[in-house]
N, C-alpha and C positions, 0 to 999 in steps of 0.2 A: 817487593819482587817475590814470585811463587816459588815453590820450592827446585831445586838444581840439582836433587841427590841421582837424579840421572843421569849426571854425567859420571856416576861409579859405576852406572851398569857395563859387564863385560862385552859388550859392543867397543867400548872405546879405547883408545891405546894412550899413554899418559901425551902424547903429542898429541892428540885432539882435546884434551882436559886444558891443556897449558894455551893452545891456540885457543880454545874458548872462551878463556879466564881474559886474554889480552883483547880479544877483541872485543869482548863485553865492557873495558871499560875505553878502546875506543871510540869504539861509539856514543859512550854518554857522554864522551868529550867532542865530539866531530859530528855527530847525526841530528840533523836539526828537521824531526816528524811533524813541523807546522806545516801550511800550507807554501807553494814556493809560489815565484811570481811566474818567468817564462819558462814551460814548462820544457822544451828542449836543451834552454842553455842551464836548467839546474839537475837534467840528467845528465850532460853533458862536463859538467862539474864534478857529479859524481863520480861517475867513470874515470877520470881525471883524478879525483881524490882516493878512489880504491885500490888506482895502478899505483898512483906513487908509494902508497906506503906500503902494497906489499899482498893486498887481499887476492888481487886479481892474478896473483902466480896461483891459486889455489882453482881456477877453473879452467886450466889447459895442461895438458899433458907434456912431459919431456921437458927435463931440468936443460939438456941444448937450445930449446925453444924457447926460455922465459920463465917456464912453469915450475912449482915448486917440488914436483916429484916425477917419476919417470913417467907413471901412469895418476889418472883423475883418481884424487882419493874422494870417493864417492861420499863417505862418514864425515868428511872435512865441509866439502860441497854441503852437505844437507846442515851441519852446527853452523854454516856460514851464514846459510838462507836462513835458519831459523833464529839466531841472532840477530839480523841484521830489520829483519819482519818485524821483532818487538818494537825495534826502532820508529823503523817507516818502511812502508810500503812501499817507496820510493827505490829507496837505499839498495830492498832487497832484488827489486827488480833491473837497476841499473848493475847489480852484480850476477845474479842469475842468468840476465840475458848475455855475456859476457861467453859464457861456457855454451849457454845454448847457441847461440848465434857461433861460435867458432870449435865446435866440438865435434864434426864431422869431419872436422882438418885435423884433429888430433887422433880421431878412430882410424879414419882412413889415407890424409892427404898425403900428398908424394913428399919428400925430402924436402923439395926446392917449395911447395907450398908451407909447408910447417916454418920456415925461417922465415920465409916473406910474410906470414900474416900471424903468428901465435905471440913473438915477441912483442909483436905491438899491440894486440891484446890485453896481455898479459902485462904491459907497462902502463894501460890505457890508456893508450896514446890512434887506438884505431878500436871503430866500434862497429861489431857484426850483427848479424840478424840471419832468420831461419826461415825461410821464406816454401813452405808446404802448403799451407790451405789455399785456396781459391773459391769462387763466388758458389761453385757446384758442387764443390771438391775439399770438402771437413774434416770428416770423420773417415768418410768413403776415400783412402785413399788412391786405390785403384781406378776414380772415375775423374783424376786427374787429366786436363785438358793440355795444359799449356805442353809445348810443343821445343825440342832440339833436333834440327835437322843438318846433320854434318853435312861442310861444304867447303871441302880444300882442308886446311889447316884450320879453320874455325866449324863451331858450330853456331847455328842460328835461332834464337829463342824470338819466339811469338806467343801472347797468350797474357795471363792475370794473374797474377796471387793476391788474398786479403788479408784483413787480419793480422797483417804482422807487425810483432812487438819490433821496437825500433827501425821501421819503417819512417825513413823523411830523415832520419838521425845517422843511422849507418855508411859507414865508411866501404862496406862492402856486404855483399848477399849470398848466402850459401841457398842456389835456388833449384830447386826440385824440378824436370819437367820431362813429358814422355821423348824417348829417342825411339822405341818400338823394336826393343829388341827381342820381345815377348807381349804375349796381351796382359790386359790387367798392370796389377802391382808389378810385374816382373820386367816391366820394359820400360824403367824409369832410370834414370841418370842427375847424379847432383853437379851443378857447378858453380865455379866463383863468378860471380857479376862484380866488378866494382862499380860506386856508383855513380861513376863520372861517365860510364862508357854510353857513346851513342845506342839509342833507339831504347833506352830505359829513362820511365819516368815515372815518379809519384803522382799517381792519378788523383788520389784523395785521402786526406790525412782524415782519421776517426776519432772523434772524440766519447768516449765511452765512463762508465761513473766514479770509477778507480782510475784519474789520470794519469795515462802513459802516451810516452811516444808510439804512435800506432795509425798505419797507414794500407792503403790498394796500391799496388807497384801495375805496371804495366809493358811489356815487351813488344817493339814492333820490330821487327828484323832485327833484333838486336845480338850484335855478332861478338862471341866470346872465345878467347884461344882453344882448342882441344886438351890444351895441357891444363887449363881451367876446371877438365874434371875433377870431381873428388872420388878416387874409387877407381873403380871397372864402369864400361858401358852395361846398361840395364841391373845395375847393384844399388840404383839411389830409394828402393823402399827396405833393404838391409839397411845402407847408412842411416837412413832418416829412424829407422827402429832400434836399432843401436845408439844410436844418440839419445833420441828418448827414452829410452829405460834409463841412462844417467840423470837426464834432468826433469823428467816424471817425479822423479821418486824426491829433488830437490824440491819440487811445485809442493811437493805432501810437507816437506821440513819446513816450507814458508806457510802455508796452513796452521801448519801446527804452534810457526812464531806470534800470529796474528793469532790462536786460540789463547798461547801460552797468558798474550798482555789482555785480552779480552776476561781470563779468570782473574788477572791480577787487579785489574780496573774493578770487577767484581767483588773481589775480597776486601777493597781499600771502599766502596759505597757501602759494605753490606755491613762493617766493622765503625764505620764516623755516622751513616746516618742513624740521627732518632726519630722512633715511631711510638706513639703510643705510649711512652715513657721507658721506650727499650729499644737497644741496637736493633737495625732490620737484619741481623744475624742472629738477633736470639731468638726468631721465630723458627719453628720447624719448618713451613713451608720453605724458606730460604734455605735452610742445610741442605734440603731436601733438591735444589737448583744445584746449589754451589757443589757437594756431592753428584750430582752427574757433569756437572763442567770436570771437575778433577779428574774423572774417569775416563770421560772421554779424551782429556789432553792424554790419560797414561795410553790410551787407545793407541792413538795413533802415532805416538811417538814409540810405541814397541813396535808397531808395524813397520814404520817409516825406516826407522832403524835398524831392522833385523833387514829389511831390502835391501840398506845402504851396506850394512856388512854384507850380506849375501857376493853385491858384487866385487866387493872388494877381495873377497875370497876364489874368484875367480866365474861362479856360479852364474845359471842362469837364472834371469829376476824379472822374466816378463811378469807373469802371475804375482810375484811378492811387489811388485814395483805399481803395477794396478790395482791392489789392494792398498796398501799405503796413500795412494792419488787419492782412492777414492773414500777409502775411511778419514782419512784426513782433515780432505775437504769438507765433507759429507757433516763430520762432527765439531768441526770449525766452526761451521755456517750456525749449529746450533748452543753452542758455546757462545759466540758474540751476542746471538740472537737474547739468550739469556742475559746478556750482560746491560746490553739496552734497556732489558725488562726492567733490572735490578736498577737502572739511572733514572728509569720513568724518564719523566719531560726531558731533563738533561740530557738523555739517550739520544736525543732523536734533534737534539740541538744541531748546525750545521758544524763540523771540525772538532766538534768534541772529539776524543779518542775510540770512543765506543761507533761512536756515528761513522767516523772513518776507516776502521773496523769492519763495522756491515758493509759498506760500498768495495773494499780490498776484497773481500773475502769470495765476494760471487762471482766475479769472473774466474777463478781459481775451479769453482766445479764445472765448466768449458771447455779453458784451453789447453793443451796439450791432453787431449781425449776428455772429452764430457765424462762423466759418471756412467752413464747410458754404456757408454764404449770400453768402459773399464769392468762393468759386469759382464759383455761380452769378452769379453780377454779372459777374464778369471773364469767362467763357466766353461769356455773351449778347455782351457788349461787343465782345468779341474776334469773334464770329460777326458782327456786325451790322457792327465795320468791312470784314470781307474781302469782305462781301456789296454793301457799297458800293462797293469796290475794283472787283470784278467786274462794275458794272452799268454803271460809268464807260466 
C-alpha cells in the first residue's frame, strides 16, 4: 500500500483519520473488487451492505434524518469515495451515488421530504438517482427540454433524461425539468418521481465499459404531487449546482482512489519484476514514470482536499471544486495509463486490476461536467475574480 502520510495533512480532523483507518480495514474484509455476476442485484447488495453497517449515514445530512452529522461533511464524503475506489469501483459507486441521487433533499427538501426519503437512504434500505442530462441536454444545462406543467395539485412531467447512474435500480428519481418560470437555466424546477408512479418508464438500460447501473428514463404525462418539489419553483439549476459542487469534488476523491491503487499496482510490478538481471525499478526511465504518478496522486489529492475543506468551512467551491474534478481525473487517467505501461502484456489482460483501472477511470473525465466544462467554470471564475480585483 502507498504511502497515507496524508492523512496528517491539516485538512483533516482526527474524526476523519479514525473514520479512515476503520474503514480501510473494512473493506479488505467486506469489498470483493472481482468481477460480480448480476450486475443490479451486486449493486444492490452493496447499497444494502454500506447502510447496514453505517457508511451510508456519511452521505445525507441531518443526525434527525439518519445522517451522521447535521450537515454533509464534505472531507468524510471524499476519504469515503477515495477509499472505497482502491477497492472497487463498484463499491465506490454504489456509495457516491447514494448522496448524489439524494442530496438535493438534504440541501433543499421540505421537513416532511427529508424523513420520508433520507433515512432510508441512509439505512440503504431505498436507492436514489439524479436524473439531469437528456439526449440534447449534457453539459448545456439550460437547453433542458423535458417539461413540468402545473395542473391542480399535481404537476405533469413529459420528456427524457439519459445517462443516469442507477437508472432501472432506484427506488426514486430526484428529476430536473423546465416549469418556465424564467428562460434558460432559470426556469427549472426539481422533483421527486418515485419509481412506481404512472407514465414513468426505463426506456433503455446502457451498458457502458466501467459496469454500472445506467439507464434512458422516459416521462409521458406522468403526474407527480406539487409537494414532490424539492426547493422553490424555477430554483432546480441552483439545487442541481449545489448539489454538484458536493459531489463533483467526491467524483475527483474517487479519481484519485483508483490513481492512488493504480501507483500501488505500479510500485508492487516495478519492485518483483526482473529485467536484464535488475528490478524494472532500478532503471531510471522507470523512477522517472513512478515519480510523476507520485506527484500527480499528491496533485490532486491537495486539490481535492483543499475543495473538500473549503466547503466544509462554509466557502464557496465552484472554482476549487472544478479544478479538483478536473485535475483529478485528468491525472488519474495518466497514472493508470502508466501503470498498464509498467504491467506490459498483463496490463491489458481482461480484470486484471490495472486493466479495470483504465475502463473506471474514463468515464469519470465526463460525468458530472466533462473536463471541457470544468475549464469553462474555472476560467469564468478566474475572469470574474480579477475583474472584481480591478474594480476595487
Amino acid at each position: 500500500m502507498s504511502d497515507r502520510t496524508y492523512l496528517e495533512w491539516p485538512f483533516f480532523d482526527e474524526r476523519h483519520r479514525g473514520m479512515q483507518v476503520e474503514l480501510e480495514a473494512w473493506a479488505a474484509a467486506h469489498i470483493d473488487g472481482h468481477p460480480h455476476g448480476d450486475l443490479d442485484d451486486a449493486c444492490r447488495a452493496l447499497v444494502r451492505k454500506l447502510g447496514a453497517d453505517g457508511w451510508l449515514r456519511y452521505m445525507v445530512g441531518g443526525t434527525a434524518y439518519g445522517g451522521r452529522f447535521d450537515k454533509i461533511d464534505t472531507r468524510a464524503v471524499c476519504l469515503l469515495r477515495e477509499t472505497l475506489a482502491r477497492h472497487s469501483g463498484l463499491a465506490d459507486f454504489a456509495l457516491g451515488m447514494q448522496g448524489l441521487g439524494s442530496g438535493a433533499i438534504t440541501l433543499h427538501g421540505s421537513d416532511a421530504q427529508k424523513r420520508k426519503y433520507l433515512s432510508e437512504v441512509a439505512a440503504g434500505r431505498a436507492i436514489p438517482a439524479f436524473a439531469l442530462s437528456e439526449p440534447d441536454s449534457g453539459s448545456d444545462v439550460a437547453a433542458m427540454a423535458c417539461s413540468a406543467r402545473r395542473d391542480g395539485k399535481d404537476y405533469v412531467l413529459d420528456g427524457e433524461k439519459t445517462w443516469i447512474s442507477n437508472g432501472g435500480i432506484a427506488d426514486f428519481y430526484v428529476v430536473f425539468a423546465r416549469t418556465g418560470e424564467a428562460p434558460g437555466a432559470r426556469g427549472l424546477s426539481a422533483f421527486i418521481v418515485e419509481a412506481n408512479v404512472p407514465g414513468f418508464d426505463i426506456a433503455e438500460r446502457i451498458d457502458v465499459i466501467a459496469p454500472h447501473p445506467l439507464a434512458r428514463l422516459r416521462f409521458s404525462g406522468c403526474r407527480v404531487p406539487a409537494a414532490n418539489m424539492v426547493g422553490e419553483p424555477g430554483q432546480g439549476f441552483k439545487v442541481a449546482m449545489e448539489t454538484l459542487d458536493i459531489f463533483r469534488t467526491s467524483v475527483a476523491a474517487a479519481a484519485l482512489g483508483f490513481a492512488r491503487r493504480a501507483l500501488d499496482e505500479g510500485l508492487r510490478r516495478a519492485t518483483t519484476r526482473d529485467m536484464f538481471g535488475k528490478k524494472l525499478a532500478d532503471f531510471q526511465i522507470t523512477q522517472a514514470k513512478l515519480a510523476q504518478m507520485a506527484t500527480h496522486v499528491d496533485t490532486a489529492a491537495l486539490l481535492t482536499y483543499r475543495a473538500a475543506w473549503m466547503r466544509d468551512q462554509g466557502k464557496n467551491i465552484t472554482g476549487a471544486a472544478a479544478m479538483a474534478k478536473m485535475t483529478s481525473t485528468e491525472t488519474a487517467q495518466q497514472v493508470i495509463d502508466a501503470a498498464v505501461q509498467l504491467w506490459g502484456g498483463c496490463g491489458v489482460v481482461s480484470e486484471h486490476p490495472v486493466e479495470r483501472l483504465y475502463r473506471e477511470i474514463r468515464a469519470l473525465r465526463i460525468y458530472e461536467g466533462a473536463t471541457e466544462v470544468q475549464q469553462l467554470i474555472i476560467a469564468r471564475q478566474t475572469l470574474s475574480a480579477y475583474e472584481q480585483e480591478q474594480a476595487a
